[in-house]
C-alpha positions in Angstrom: 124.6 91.7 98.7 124.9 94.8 96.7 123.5 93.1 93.8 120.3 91.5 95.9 119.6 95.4 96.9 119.4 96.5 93.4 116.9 93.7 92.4 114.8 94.4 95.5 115.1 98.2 94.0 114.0 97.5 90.6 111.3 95.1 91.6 109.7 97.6 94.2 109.5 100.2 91.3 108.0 97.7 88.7 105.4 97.1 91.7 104.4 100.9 91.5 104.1 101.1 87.5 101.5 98.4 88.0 100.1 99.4 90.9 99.7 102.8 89.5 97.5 100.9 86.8 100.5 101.9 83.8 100.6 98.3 82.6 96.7 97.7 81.9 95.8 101.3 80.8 98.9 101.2 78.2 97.9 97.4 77.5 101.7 96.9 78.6 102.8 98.9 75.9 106.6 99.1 76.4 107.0 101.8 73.9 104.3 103.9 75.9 105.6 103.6 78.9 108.8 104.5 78.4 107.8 107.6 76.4 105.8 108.5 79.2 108.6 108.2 81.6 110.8 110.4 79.0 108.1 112.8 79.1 108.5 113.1 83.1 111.8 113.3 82.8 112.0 116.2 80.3 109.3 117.9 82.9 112.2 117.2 85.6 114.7 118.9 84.1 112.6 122.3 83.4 111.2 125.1 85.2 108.7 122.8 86.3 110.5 120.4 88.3 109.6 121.8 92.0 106.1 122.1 91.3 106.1 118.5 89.7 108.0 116.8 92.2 105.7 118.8 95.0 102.3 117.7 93.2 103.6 114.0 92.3 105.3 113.8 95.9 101.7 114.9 97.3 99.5 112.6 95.3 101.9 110.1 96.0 101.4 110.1 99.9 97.9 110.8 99.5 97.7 107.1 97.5 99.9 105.5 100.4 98.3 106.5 103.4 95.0 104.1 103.1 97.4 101.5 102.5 99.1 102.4 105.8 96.0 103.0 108.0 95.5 99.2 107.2 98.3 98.0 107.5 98.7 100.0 111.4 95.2 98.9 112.0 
């Protein structure tokens, strides 16, 4: 079970890298894409972290919500 929930996990966050449009703007460039989640990650562990995870939290939502109008209506 444990090990269904994980692969569930890891699919649902590969679903976001593409459906952030990651794998056609970096030509699914593995190299790039994990340089550019390095980069976050460095940003993370900075000063910068709240007002990252506040911006990136809000932009997020933002993306969501027409998905959830649609799928309510």
């Amino acid at each position: 079970m444990k090990r269904r929930e994980r692969t569930r996990h890891l699919i649902e966050l590969g679903g976001l890298v593409v459906k952030a449009g990651l794998v056609d703007l970096t030509d699914d460039d593995r190299a790039t894409l994990y340089g550019a989640f390095l980069t976050m990650a460095e940003r993370l562990r900075g000063d910068e972290r709240a007002s990252a995870l506040a911006l990136w939290k809000r932009k997020g939502k933002r993306a969501f919500e027409p998905e959830q109008d649609a799928m309510d209506g």
